[in-house]
Backbone bond lengths (Angstrom), bond angles and torsions (degrees), N, CA, C in turn:
res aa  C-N    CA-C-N  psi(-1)  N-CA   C-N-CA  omega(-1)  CA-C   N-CA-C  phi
1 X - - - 1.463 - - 1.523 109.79 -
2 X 1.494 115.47 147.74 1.563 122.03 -158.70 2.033 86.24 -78.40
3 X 0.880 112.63 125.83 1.557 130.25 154.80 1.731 102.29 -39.80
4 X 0.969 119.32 -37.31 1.771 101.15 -174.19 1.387 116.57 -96.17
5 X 1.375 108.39 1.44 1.708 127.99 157.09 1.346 107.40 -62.51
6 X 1.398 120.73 -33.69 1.444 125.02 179.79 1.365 124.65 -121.05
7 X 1.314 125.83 39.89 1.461 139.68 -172.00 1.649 89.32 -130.05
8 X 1.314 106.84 121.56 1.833 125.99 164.95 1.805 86.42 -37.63
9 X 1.641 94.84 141.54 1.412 116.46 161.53 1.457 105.68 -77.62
10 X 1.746 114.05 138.03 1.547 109.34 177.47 1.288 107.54 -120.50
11 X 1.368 125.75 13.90 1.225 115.35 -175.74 2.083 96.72 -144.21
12 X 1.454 104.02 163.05 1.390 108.27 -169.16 1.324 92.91 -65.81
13 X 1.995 138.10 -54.07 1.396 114.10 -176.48 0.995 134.67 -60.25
14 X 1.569 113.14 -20.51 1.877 121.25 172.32 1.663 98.95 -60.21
15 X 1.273 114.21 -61.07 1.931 119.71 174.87 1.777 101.09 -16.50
16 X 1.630 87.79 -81.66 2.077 108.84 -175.27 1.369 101.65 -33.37
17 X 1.261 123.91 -66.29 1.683 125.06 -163.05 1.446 101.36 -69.47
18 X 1.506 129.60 -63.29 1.332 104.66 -174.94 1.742 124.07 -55.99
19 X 1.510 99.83 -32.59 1.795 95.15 162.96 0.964 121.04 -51.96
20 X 1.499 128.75 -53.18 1.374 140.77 161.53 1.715 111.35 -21.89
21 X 1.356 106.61 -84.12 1.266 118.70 178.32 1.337 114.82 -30.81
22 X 1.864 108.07 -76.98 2.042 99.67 -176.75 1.821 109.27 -64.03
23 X 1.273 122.27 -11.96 1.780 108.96 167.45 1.914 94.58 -65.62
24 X 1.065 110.97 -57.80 1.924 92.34 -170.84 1.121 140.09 -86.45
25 X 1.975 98.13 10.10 1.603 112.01 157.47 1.223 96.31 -90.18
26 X 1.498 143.84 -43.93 1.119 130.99 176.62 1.594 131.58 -32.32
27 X 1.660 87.28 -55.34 1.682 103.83 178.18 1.647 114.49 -75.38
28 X 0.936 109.76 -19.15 1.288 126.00 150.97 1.500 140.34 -35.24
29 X 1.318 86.85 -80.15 2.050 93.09 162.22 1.819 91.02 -85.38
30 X 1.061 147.92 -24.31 1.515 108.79 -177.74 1.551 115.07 -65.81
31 X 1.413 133.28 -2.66 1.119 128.60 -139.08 1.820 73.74 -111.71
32 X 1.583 107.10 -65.71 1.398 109.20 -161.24 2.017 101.13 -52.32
33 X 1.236 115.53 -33.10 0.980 120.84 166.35 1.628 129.29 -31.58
34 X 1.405 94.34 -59.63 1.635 129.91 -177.07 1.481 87.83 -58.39
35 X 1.255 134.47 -85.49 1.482 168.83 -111.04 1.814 86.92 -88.52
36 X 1.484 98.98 -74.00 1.563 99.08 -159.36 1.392 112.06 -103.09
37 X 1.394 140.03 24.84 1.419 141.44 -149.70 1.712 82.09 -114.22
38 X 1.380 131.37 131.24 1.497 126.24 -172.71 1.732 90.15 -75.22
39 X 1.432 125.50 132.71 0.971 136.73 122.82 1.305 161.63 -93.12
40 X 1.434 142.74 97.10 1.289 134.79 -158.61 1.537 109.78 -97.30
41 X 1.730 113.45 146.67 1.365 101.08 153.39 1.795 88.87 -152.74
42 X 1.465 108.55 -171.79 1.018 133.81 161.34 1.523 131.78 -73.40
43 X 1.401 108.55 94.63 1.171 115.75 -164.97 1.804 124.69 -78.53
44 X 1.464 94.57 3.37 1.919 105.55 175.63 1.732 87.04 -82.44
45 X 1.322 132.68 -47.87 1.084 137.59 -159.14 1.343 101.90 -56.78
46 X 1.725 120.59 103.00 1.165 90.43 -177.56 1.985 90.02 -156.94
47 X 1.325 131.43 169.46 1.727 123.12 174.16 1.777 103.21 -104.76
48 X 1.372 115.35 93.73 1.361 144.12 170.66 1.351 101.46 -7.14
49 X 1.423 103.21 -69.78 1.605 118.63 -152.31 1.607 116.31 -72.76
50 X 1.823 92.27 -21.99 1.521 96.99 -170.26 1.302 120.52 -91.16
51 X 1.785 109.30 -14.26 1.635 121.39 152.93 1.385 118.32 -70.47
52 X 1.565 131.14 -44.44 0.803 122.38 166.38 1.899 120.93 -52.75
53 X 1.106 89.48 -23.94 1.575 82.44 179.71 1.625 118.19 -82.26
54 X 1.482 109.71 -23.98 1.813 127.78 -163.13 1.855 80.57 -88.63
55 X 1.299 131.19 -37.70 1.478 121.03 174.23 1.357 119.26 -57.78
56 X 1.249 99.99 -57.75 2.056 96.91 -170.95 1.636 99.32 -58.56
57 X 1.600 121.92 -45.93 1.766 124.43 155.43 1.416 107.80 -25.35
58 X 1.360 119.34 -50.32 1.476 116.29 -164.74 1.624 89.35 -79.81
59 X 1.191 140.14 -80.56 1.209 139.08 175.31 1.378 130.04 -1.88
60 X 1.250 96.17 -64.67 1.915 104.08 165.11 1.139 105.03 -63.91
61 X 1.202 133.26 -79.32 1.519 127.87 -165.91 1.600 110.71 -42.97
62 X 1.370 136.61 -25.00 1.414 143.71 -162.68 2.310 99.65 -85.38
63 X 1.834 79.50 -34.72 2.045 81.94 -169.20 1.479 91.38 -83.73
64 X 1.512 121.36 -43.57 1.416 104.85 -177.58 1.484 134.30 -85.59
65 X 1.487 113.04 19.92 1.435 133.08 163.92 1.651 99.83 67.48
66 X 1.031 119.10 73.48 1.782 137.51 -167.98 1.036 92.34 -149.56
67 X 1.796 132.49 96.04 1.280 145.65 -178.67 1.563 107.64 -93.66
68 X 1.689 115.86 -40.66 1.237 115.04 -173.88 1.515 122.25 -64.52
69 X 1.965 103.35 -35.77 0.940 107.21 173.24 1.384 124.72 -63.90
70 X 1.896 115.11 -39.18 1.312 125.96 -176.14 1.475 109.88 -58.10
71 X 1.471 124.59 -29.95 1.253 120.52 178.11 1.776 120.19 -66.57
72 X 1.333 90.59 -40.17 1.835 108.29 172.44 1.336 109.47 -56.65
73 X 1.365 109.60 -52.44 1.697 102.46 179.37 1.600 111.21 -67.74
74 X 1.310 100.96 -37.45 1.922 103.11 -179.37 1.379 107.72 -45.04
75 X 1.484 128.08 -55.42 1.182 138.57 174.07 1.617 130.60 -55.64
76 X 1.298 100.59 -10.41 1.637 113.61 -166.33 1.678 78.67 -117.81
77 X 0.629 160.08 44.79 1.591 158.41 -124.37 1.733 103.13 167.89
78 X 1.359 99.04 -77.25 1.404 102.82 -168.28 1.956 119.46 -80.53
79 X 1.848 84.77 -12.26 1.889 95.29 167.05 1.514 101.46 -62.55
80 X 1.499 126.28 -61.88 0.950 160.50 -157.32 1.616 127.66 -58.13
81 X 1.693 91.80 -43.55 2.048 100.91 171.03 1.764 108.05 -111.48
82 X 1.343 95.83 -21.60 1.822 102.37 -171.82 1.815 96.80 -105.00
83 X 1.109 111.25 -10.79 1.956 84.48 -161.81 1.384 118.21 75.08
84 X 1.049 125.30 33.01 1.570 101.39 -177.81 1.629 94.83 -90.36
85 X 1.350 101.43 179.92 1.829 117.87 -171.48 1.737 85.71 -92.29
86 X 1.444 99.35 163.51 1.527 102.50 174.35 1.283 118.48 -58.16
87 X 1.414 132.65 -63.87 1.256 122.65 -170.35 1.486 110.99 -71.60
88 X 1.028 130.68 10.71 1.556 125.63 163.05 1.208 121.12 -103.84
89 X 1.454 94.14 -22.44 1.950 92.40 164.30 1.658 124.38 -62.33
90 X 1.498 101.09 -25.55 1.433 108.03 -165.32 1.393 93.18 -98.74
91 X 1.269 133.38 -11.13 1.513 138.50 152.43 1.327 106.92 -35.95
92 X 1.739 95.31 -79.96 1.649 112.18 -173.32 1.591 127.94 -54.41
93 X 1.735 91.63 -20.79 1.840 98.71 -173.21 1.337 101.21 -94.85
94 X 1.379 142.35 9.95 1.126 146.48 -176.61 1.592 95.18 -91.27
95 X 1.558 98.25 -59.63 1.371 101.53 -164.33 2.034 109.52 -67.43
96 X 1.076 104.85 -29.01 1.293 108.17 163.10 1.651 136.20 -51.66
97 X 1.384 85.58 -58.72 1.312 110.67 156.42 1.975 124.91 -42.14
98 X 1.016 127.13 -50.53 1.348 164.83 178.34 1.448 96.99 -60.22
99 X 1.222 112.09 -52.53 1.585 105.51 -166.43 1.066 122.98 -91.04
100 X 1.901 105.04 -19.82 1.703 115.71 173.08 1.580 111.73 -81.31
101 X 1.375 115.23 -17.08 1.517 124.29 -177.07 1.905 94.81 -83.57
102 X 1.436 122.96 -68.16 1.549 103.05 176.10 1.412 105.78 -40.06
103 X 1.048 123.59 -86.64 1.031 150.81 -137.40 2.015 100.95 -49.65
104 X 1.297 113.76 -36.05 1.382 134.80 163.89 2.273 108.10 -56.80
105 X 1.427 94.72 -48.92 1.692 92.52 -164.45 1.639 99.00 -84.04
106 X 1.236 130.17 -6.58 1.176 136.75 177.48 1.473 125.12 -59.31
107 X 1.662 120.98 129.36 1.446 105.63 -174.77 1.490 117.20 -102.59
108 X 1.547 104.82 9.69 1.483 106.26 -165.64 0.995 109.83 -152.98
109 X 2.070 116.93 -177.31 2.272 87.73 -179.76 1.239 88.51 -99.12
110 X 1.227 149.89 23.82 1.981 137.04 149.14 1.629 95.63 -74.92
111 X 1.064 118.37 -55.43 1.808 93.27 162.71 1.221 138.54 -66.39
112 X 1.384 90.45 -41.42 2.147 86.76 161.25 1.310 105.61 -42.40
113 X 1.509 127.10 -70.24 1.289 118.44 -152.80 1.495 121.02 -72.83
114 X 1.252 104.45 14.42 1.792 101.08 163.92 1.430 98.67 -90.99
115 X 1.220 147.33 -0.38 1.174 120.85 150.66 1.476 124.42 -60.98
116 X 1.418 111.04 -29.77 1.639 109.73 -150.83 2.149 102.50 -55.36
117 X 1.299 113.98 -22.30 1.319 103.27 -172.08 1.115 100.88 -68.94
118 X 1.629 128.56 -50.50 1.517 100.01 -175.15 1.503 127.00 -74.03
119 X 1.379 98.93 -18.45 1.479 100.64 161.83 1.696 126.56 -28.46
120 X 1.567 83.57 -71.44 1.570 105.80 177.39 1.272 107.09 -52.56
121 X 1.856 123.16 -51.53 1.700 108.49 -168.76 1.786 108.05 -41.16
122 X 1.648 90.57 -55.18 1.472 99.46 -172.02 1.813 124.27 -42.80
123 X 1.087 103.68 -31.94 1.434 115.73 171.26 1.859 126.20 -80.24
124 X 0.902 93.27 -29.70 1.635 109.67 172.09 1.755 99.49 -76.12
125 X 0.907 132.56 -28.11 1.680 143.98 -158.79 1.250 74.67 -93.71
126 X 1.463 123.61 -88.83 1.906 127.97 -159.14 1.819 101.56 -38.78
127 X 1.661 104.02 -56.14 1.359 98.90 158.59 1.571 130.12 -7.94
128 X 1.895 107.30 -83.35 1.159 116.41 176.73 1.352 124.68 -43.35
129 X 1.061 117.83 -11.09 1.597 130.39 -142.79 1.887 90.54 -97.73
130 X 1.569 86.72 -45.31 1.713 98.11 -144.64 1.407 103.04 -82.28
131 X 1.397 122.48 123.71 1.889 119.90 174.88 1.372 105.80 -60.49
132 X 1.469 131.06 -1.51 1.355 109.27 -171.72 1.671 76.37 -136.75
133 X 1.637 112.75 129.57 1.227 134.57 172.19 1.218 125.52 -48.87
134 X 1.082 144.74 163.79 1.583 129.33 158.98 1.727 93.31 -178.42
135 X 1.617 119.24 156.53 1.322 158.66 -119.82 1.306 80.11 -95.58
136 X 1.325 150.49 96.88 1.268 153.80 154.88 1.752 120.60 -45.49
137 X 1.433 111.88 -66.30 0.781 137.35 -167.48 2.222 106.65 -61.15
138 X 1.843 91.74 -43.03 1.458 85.95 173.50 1.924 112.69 -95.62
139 X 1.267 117.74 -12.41 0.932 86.45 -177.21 1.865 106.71 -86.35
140 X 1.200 144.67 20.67 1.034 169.98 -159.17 1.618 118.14 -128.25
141 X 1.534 114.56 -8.78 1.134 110.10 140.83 1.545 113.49 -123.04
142 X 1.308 130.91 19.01 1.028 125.34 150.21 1.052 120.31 -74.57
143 X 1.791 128.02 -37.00 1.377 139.05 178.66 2.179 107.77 -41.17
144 X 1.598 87.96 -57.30 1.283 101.09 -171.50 1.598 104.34 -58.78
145 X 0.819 115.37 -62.75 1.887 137.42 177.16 1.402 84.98 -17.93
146 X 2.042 121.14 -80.93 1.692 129.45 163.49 1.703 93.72 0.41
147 X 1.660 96.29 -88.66 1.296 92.85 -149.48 1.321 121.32 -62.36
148 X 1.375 124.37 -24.28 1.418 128.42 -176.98 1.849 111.12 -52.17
149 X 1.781 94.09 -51.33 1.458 76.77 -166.41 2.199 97.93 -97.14
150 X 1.155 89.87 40.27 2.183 89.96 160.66 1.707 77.32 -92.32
151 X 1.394 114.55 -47.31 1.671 98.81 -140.73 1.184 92.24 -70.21
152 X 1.455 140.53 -62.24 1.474 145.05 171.84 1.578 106.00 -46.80
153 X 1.645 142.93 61.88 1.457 101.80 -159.01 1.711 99.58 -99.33
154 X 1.518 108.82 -6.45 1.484 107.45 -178.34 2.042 127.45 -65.49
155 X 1.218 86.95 -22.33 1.937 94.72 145.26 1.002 144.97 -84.62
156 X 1.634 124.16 6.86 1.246 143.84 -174.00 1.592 112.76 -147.46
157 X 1.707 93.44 147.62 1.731 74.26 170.50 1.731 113.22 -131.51
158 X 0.971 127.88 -177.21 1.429 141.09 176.60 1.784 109.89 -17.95
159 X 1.175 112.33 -23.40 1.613 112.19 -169.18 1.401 95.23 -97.61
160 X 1.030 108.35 -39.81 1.835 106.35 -175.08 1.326 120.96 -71.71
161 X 1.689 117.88 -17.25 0.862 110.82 155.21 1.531 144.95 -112.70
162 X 2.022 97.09 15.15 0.989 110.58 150.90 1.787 115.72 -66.75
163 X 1.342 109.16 -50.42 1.351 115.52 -166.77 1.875 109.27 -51.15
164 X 1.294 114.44 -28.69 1.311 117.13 179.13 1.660 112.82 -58.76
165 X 1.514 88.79 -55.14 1.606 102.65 -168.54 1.958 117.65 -52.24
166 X 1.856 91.72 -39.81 1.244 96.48 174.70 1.946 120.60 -75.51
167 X 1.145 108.13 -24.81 1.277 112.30 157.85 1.320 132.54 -46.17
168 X 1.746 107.17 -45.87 1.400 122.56 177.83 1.150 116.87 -52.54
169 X 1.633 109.38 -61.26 1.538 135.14 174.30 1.196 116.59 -42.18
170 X 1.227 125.34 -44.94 1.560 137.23 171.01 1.181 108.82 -59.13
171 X 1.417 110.89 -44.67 1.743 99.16 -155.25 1.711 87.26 -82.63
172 X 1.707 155.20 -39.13 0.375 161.53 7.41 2.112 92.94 134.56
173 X 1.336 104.34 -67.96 1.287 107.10 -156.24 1.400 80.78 -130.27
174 X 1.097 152.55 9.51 1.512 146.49 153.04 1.811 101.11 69.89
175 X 1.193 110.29 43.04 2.020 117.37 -171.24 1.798 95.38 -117.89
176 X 1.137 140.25 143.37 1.329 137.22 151.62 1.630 126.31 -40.73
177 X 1.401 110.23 104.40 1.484 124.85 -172.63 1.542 100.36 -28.24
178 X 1.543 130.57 -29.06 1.416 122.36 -157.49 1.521 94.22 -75.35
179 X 1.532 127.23 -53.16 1.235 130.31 178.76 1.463 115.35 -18.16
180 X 1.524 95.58 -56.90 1.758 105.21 -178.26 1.928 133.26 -40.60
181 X 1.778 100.13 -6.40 1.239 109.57 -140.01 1.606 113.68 -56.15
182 X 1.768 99.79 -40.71 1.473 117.44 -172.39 1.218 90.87 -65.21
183 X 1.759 143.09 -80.72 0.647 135.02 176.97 1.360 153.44 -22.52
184 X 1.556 118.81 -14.62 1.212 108.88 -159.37 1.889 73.14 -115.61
185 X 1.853 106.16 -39.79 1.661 101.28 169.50 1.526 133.79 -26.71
186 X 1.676 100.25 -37.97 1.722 114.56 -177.46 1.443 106.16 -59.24
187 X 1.580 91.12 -52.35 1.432 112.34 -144.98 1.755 105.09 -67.42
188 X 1.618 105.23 -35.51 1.464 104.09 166.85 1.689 127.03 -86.98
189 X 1.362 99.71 -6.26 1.956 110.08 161.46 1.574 101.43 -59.30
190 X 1.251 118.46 -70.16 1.258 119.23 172.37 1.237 144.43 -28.49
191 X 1.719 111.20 -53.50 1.221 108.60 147.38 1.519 144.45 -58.35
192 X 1.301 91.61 -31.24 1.387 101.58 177.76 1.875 117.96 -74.48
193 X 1.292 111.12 3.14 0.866 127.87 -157.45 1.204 97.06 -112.35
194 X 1.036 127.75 -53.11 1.877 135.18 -179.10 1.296 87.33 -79.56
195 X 1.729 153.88 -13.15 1.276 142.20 -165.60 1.869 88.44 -95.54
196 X 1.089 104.97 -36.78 1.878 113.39 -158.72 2.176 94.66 -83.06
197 X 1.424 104.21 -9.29 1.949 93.07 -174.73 1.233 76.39 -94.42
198 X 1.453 132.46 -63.68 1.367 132.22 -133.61 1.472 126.79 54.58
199 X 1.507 95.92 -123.42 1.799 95.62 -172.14 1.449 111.35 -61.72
200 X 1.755 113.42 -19.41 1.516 129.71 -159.03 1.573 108.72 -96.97
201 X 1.609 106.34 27.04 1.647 112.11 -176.52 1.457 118.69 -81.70
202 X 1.079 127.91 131.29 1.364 124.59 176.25 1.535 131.35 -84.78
203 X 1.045 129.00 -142.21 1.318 143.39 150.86 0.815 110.23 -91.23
204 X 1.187 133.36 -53.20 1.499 139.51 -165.83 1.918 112.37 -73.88
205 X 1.217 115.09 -30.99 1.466 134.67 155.98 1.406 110.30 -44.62
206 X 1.342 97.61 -58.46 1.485 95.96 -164.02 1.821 113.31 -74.24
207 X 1.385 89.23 -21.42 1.874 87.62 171.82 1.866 114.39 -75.94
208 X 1.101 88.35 -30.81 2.028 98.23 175.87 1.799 95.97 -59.50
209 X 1.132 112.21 -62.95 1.650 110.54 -174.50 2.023 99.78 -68.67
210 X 0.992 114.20 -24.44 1.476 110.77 170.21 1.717 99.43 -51.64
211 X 1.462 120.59 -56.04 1.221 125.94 -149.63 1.526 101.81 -84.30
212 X 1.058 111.00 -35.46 1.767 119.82 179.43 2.118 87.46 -55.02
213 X 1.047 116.85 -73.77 1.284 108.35 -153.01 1.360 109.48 -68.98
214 X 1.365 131.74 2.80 1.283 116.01 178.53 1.656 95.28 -105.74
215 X 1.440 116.09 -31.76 1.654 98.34 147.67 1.193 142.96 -16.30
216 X 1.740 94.77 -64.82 1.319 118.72 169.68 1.839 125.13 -58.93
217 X 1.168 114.27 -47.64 1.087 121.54 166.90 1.168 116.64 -48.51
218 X 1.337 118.48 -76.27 1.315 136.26 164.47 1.702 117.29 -10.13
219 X 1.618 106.79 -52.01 1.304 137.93 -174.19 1.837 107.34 -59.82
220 X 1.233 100.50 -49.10 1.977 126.13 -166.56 1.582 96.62 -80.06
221 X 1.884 124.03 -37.11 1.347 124.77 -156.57 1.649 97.11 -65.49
222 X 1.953 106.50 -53.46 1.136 141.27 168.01 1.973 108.74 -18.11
223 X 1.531 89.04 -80.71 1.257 82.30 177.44 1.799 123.84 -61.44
224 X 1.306 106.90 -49.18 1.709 81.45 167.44 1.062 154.00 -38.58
225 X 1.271 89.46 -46.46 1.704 101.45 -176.34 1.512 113.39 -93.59
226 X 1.568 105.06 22.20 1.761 103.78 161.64 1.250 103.48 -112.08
227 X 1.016 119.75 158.49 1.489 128.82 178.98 1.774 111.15 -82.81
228 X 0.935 100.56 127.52 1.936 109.11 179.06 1.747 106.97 -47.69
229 X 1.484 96.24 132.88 1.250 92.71 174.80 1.501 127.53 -77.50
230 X 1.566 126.12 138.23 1.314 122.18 -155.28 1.507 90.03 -104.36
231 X 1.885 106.56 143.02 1.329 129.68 -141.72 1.668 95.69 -96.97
């Protein structure tokens, strides 16, 4: 070790720089800390209303092409329903982030499907997160599947893309896709709802689809955290 690493600072800029220095070894290992330290929690455990609310946030920011913001909310999002530590949220909301922006400039599904990797990172991460395992890889192309047929939605209708959502959820929380029903119902009123204002959306719109999804949430928390009824 360099000897002037360990000689008293004698002057106020020696002070600044060595402060300097242990603040960005500090931030340093807190990050790798954050990042790679295994964390588990319970991922049913979660406040309904306040995802539903960080979604319709995600929503606007996604139609009005505001990526920086969408990442901020992703992260205030994924602290919030998953537990993640701070610097892994902004890990995961990057990669989130990333996949709704391709996946948005794309004119076809060979461009859609260059999202699916970050899709997937993002899901393998929530993965890590979650004490109870679940199918990374499929529920991460079901996600995309969601989005493929919003973007295509004139070949499909309202059930098909309920039926996705409840699939997700299942594979997801290990509960029977049927459970999902109210829930995934809200969740596509809503969209269809910000799809039916369009350019002509208000404020006041956006709090109605605010309220649909914390419905919805509300609806999904419900079923988890009851126990399946035995047949």
């Amino acid at each position: 070790m360099s000897t002037s690493l360990l000689k008293k600072p004698q002057t106020a800029k020696e002070w600044v720089i060595r402060i300097a220095a242990g603040f960005v070894l500090f931030l340093f290992v807190w990050i790798l800390a954050d990042i790679y330290i295994p964390v588990r929690s319970d991922i049913r455990n979660f406040e309904p209303k306040q995802v539903g609310q960080l979604e319709a946030g995600m929503w606007r920011s996604y139609y009005e092409r505001r990526p920086l913001r969408l990442i901020g909310q992703l992260t205030d999002l994924i602290r919030s329903q998953y537990r993640a530590p701070y610097w892994r949220s902004w890990q995961l909301g990057y990669r989130a982030g990333k996949a709704a922006f391709v996946f948005k400039d794309g004119k076809n599904q060979q461009d859609y499907a260059k999202a699916l990797p970050y899709i997937q990172r993002f899901y393998e991460g929530i993965n890590d997160l979650s004490e109870t395992p679940f199918p990374a890889g499929k529920v991460a192309a079901l996600e995309l599947k969601w989005w493929m047929i919003r973007r295509e939605k004139n070949g499909f209708r309202p059930g098909d893309w309920e039926t996705i959502l409840k699939q997700e959820s299942s594979a997801i929380f290990n509960v029977p896709a049927e459970r999902f029903q109210e829930h995934a119902q809200l969740r596509v009123r809503a969209m269809m709802y910000r799809d039916y204002r369009g350019k002509d959306i208000t404020e006041s719109d956006w709090k109605y689809i605010e309220e649909l999804l914390e419905q919805s949430w509300t609806a999904l928390h419900k079923v988890v955290n009851t126990p399946s009824p035995v047949n």
